[in-house]
C-alpha positions as CSV (number, residue, x, y, z in Angstrom):
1,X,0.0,0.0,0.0
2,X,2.7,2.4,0.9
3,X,4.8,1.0,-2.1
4,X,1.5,2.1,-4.1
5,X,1.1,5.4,-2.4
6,X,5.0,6.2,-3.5
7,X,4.4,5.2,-6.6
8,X,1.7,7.8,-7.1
9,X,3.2,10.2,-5.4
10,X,5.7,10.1,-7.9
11,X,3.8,9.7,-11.2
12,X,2.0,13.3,-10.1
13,X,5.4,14.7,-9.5
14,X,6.6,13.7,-12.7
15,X,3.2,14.6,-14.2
16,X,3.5,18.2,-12.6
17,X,7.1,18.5,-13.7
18,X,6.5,17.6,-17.4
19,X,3.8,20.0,-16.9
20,X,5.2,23.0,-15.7
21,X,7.9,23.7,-18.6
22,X,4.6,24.3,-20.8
23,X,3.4,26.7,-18.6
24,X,5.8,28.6,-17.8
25,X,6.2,28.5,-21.2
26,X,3.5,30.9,-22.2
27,X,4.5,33.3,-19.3
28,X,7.7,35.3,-19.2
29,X,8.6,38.1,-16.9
30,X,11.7,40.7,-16.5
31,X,12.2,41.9,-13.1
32,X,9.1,44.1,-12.0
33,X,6.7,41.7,-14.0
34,X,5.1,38.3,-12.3
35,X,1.4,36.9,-12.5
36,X,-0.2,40.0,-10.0
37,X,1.8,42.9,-11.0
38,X,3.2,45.1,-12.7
39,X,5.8,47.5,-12.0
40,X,6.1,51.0,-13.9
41,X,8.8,53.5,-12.7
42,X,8.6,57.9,-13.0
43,X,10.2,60.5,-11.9
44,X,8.1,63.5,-12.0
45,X,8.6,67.6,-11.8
46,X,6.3,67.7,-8.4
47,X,8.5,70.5,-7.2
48,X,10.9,73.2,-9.2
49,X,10.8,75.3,-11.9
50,X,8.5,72.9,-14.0
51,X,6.1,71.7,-11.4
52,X,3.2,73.3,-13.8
53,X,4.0,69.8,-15.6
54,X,3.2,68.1,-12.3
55,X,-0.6,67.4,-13.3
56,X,0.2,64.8,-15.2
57,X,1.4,62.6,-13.2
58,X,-1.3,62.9,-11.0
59,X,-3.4,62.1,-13.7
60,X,-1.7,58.6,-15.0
61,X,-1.3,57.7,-11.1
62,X,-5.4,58.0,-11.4
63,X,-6.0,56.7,-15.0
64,X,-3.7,53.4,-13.5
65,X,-5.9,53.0,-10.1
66,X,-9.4,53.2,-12.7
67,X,-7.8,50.3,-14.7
68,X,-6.6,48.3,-11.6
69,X,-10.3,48.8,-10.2
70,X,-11.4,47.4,-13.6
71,X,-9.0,44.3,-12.9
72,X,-5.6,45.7,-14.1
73,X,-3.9,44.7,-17.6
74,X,-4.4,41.1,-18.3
75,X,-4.9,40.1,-14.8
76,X,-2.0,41.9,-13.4
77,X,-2.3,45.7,-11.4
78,X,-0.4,48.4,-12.4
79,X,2.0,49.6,-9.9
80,X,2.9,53.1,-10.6
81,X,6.1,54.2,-8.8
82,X,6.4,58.0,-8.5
83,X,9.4,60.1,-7.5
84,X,10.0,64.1,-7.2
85,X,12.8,65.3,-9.7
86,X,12.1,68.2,-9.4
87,X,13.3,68.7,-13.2
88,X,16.7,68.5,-12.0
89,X,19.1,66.2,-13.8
90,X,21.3,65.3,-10.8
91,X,18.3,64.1,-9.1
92,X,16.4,62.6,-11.6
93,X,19.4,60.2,-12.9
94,X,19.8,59.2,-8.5
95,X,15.8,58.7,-8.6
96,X,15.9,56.5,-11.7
97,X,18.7,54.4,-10.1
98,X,17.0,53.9,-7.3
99,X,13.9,53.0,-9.4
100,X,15.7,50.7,-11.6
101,X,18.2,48.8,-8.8
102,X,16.0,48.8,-5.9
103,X,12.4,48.9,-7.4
104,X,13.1,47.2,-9.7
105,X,10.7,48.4,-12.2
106,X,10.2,46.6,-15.7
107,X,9.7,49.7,-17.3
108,X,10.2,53.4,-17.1
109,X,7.0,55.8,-18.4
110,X,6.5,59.8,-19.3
111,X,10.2,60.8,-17.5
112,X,9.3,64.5,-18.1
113,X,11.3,67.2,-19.6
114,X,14.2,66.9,-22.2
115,X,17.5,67.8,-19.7
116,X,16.3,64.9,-17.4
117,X,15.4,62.5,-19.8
118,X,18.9,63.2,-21.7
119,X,20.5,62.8,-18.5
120,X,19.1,59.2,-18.1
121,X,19.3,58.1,-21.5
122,X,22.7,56.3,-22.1
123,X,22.0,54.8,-18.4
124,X,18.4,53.3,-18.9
125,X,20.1,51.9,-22.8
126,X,23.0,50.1,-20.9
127,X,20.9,48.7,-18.4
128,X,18.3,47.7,-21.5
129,X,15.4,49.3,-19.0
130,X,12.8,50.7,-21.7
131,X,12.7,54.6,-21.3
132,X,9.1,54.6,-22.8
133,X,7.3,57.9,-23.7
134,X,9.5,60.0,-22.5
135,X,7.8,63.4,-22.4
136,X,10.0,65.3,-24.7
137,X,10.0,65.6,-28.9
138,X,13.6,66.6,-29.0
139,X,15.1,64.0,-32.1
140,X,17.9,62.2,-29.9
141,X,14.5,60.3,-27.9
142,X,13.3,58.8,-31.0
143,X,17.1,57.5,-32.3
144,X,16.1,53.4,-32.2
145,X,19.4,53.0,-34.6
146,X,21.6,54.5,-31.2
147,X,19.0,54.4,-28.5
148,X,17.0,51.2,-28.9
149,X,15.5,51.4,-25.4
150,X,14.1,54.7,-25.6
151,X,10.9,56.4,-27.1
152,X,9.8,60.1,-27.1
153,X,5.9,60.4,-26.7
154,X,5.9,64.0,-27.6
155,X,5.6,65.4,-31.5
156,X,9.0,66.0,-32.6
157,X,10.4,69.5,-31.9
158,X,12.4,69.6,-35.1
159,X,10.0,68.5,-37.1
160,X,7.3,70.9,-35.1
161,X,9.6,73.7,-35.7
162,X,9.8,73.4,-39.3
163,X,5.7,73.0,-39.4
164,X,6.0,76.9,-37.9
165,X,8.7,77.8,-40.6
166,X,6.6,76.5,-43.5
167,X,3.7,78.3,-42.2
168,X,5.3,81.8,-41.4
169,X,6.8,81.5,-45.4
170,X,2.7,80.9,-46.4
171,X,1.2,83.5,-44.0
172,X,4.1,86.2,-43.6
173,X,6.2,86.3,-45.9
174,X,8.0,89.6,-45.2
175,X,8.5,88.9,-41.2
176,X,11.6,89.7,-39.4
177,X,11.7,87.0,-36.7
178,X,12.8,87.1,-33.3
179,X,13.1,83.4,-31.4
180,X,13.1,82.9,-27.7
181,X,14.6,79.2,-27.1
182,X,15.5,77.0,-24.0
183,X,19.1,76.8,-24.1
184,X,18.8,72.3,-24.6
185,X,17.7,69.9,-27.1
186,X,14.5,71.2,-26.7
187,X,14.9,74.9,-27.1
188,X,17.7,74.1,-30.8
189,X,15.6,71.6,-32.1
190,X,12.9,73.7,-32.0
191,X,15.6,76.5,-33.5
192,X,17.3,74.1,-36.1
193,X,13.3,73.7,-37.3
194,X,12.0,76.7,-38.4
195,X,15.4,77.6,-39.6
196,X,14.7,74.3,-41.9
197,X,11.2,75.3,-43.1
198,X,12.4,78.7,-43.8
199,X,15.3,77.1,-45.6
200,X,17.4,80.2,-48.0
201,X,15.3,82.7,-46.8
202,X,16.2,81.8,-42.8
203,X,18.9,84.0,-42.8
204,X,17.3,87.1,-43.9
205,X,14.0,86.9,-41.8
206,X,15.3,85.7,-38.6
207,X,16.9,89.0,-37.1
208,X,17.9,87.8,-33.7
209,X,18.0,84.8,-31.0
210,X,17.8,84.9,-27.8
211,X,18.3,81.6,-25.3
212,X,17.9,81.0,-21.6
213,X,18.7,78.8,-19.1
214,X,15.8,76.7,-17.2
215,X,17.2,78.5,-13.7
216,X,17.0,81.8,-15.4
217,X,14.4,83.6,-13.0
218,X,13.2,85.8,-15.8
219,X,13.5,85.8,-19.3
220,X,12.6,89.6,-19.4
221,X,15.8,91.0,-20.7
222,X,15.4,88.2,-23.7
223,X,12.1,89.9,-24.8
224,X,13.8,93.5,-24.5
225,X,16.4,92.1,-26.9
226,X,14.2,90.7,-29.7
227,X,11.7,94.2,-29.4
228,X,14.7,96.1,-29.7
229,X,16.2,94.1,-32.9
230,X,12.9,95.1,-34.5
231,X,11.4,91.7,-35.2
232,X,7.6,91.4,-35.8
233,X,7.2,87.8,-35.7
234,X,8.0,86.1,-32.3
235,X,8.6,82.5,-31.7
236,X,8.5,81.4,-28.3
237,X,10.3,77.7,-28.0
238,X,9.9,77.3,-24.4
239,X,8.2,75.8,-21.0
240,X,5.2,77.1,-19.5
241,X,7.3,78.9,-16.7
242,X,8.9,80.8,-19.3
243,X,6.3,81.1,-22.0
244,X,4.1,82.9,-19.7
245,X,6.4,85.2,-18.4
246,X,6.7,86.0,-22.4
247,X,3.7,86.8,-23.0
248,X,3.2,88.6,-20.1
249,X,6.1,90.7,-21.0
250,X,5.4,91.4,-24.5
251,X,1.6,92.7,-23.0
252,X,3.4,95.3,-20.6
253,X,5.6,96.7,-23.2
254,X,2.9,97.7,-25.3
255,X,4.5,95.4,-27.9
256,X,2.1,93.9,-30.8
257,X,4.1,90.8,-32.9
258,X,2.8,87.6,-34.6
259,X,3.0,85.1,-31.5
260,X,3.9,81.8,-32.0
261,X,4.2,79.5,-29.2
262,X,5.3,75.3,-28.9
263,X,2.6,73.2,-27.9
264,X,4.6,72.5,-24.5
265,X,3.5,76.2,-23.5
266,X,-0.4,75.9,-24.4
267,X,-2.1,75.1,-21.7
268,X,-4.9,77.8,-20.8
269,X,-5.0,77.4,-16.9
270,X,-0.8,76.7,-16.7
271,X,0.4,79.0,-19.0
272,X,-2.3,81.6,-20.8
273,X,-4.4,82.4,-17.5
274,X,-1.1,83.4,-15.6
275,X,0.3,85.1,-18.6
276,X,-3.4,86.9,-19.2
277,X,-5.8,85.7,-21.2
278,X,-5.8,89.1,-23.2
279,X,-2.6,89.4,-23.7
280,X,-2.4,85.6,-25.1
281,X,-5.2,86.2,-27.5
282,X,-4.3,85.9,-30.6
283,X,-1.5,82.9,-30.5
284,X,-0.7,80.8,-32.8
285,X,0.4,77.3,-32.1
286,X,-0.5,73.2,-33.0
287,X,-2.3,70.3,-31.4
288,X,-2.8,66.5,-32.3
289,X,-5.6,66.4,-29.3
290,X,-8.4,67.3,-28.3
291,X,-9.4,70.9,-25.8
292,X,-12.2,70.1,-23.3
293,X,-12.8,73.9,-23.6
294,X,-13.8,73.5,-27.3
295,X,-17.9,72.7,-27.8
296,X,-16.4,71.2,-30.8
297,X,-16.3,68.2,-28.6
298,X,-19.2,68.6,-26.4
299,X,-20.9,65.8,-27.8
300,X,-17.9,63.6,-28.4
301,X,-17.6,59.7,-26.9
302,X,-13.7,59.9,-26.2
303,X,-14.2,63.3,-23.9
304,X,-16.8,61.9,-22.5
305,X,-15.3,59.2,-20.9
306,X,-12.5,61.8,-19.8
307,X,-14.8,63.9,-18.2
308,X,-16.5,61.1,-16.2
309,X,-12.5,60.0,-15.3
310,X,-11.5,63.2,-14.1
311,X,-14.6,63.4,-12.0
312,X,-14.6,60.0,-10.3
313,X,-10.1,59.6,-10.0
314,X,-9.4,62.7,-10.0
315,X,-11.8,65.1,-9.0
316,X,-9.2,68.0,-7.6
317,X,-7.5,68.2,-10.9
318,X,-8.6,70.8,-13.9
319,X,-10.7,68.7,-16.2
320,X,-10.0,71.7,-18.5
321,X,-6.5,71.3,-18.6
322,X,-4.7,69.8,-21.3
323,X,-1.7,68.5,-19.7
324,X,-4.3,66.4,-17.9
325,X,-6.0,64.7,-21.1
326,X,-2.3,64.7,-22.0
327,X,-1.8,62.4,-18.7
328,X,-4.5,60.5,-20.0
329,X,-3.7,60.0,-23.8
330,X,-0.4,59.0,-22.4
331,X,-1.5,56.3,-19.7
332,X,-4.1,55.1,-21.9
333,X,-1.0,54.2,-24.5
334,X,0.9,52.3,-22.3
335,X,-2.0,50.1,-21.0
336,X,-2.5,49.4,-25.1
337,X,1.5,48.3,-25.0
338,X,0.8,46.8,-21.9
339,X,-1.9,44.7,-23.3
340,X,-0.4,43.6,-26.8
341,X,2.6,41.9,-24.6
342,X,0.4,39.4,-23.1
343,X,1.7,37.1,-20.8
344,X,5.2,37.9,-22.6
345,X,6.6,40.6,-19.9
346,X,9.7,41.3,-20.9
347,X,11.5,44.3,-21.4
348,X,12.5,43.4,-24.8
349,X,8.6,42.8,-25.9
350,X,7.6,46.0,-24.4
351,X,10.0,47.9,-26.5
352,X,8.8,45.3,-29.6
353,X,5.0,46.2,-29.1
354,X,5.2,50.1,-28.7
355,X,7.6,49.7,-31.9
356,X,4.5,48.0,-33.6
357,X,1.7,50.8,-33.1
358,X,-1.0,50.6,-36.2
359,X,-3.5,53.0,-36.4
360,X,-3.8,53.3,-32.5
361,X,-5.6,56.1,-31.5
362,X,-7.2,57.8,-27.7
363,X,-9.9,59.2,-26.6
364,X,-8.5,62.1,-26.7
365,X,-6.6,62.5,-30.0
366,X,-8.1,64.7,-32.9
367,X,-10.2,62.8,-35.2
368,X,-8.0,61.6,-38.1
369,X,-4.9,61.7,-35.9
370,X,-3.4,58.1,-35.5
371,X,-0.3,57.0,-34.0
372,X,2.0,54.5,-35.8
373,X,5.5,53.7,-35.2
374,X,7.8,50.8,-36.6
375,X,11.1,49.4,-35.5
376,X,12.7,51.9,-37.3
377,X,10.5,55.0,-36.6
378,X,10.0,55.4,-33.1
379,X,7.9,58.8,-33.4
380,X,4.6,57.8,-32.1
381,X,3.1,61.4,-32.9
382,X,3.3,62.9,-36.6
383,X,0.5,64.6,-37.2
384,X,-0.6,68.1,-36.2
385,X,-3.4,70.6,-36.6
386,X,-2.9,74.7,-36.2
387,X,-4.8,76.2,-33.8
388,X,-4.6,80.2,-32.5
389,X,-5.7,81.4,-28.9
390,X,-9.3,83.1,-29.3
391,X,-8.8,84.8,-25.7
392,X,-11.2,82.5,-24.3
393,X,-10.2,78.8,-25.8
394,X,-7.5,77.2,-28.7
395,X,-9.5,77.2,-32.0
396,X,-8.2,74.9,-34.4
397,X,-8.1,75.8,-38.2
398,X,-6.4,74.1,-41.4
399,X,-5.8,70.4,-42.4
400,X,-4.1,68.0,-40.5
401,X,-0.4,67.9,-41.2
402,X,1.5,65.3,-41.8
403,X,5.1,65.2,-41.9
404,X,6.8,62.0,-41.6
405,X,10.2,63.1,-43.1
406,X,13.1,62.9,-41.2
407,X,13.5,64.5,-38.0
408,X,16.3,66.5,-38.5
């Protein structure tokens, strides 16, 4: 009997054994992946000079607890870990150590701001730790040939830049151009752009440049400089800390140009309501989503939904605000790259599914506007609509534009 007992014991051992090969077969995890969880790291601007930006992280850490109340991704809860940067390099490459070593986090998600993300790019590469969305356009986040690990969310600033130059050419011809620029990636990229859809006749319109630092308290005496050098055409390549003070400026001096502002410095309540909504009427800039100010949209599905979010998740947040259906848009991406890599949780297939994007749209993305991206095109946003500031709310106007050529 006991000789029996043995036996069986051992034929459902052996049956468990040759079992469990095929099991484990159809699940695979990196560290911060396993059959309950997983494990998404961030470092945030909740403090310093670009804590505007904040918002947004306070709106993914929301949009991830509505899909772990819904039952998480595939099973397995989204756990969001969040640390201060504030936007400081130094900082942000000791949080994302921590994050990576200690956490152990299979992925990182919307690292804001292009000086922090550059600072932790060659890092998160050698460590092969997917550095995915990272909230910057600037052209060195969507590299895959030198950067494999690492893919820029935002519209590229090069490319956004030379949208602006192509437009000024079309609609002013004559202008003498003055550029305000954030002395980074972010600030020449956007420079190197318009320069490129002004091509030959760059030179001659643009009459001066004036740069800044992000510590910069002010970017007063910048504004003096590009009145004084007689431009009529201002392009504001910039952060909201800075754009408003810009336009803010320009108002007080009595000062009348073309305005054209990035679409990192259009948010009503962040940027234009400090600045004055008067003195920001009238600015020109681009958008691939959606404004929950527009009655465009008051009927729409995809805002809908937002709307009832914000007010259930995140009910102290502006449900006006775009960096919050920016928050949104972006969180509801990753759960779609989340989903597509199954059971397969490895770094490697996170980075292969977000490099496989067809057609994928949000609920808060323009109608037409579509992101795609390939393993050899990692810019996930290449489509934009002008817009100008009616005082009130963005207003959008033209075809959508595409421009998939290269980014500089």
């Amino acid at each position: 009997m006991r000789n029996g007992i043995l036996h069986l014991a051992t034929a459902t051992a052996l049956t468990l054994a040759l079992s469990m090969p095929a099991a484990n077969a159809q699940k695979k995890y990196d560290p911060g992946a396993s059959d309950t969880e997983i494990k998404v790291g961030q470092t945030m601007p909740f403090s310093g000079p670009a804590s505007a930006y904040s918002s947004i992280g306070k709106t993914q850490a929301a949009y991830f607890k509505m899909i772990n109340d819904q039952g998480g991704v595939n099973g397995r809860k989204i756990n969001l870990i969040q640390y201060d940067d504030a936007y400081s390099p130094p900082k942000a490459v000791e949080q994302i150590r921590k994050l990576v070593e200690s956490d152990e986090v299979l992925l990182t998600f919307q690292i804001i701001g292009t000086p922090v993300n550059a600072a932790v790019q060659k890092y998160l590469n050698s460590k092969k730790v997917p550095q995915l969305f990272a909230a910057t356009g600037a052209s060195r986040f969507t590299d895959p040939k030198n950067f494999p690990w690492t893919m820029g969310f935002n519209p590229n600033y090069f490319v956004e830049g030379r949208i602006y130059g192509q437009y000024i050419l079309k609609e002013h011809p004559n202008a003498k151009i003055g550029v305000l620029y954030q002395n980074d990636d972010l600030g020449k990229d956007y420079l190197n752009g318009i320069k490129a859809g002004l091509g030959d006749k760059a030179a001659k319109m643009i009459v001066t440049e004036a740069s800044y630092e992000v510590s910069d308290p002010t970017v007063d005496s910048q504004i003096l400089k590009i009145k004084d050098a007689g431009a009529d055409l201002f392009f504001s390549a910039t952060t909201p800390k800075q754009a408003a003070q810009a336009i803010k400026k320009i108002a007080e001096m009595g000062w009348h140009p073309v305005q054209i502002v990035d679409i990192n410095a259009t948010s009503v309540g962040a940027v234009l309501k400090p600045a004055g909504l008067d003195a920001a009427k009238g600015l020109i800039s681009v958008n691939y989503g959606k404004e929950p100010l527009d009655p465009t949209w008051k009927d729409d599905a995809g805002l809908k939904r937002y709307f009832d979010f914000m007010a259930k998740y995140y009910p102290d947040g502006d449900k006006d605000s775009n960096f919050n259906t920016y928050g949104y848009s972006t969180a509801q991406l990753l759960v779609h790259v989340l989903k597509q890599c199954g059971d397969d949780l490895t770094r490697e297939n996170v980075m292969k599914q977000a490099a496989s994007l067809k057609d994928v749209t949000s609920d808060t993305a323009l109608p037409g506007i579509k992101a795609n991206t390939s393993p050899t095109d990692y810019r996930v946003n290449k489509q934009l609509q002008m817009m100008k500031f009616n005082g009130e709310r963005w207003e959008l106007f033209g075809p959508i534009i595409e421009d998939a050529s290269p980014a500089g």
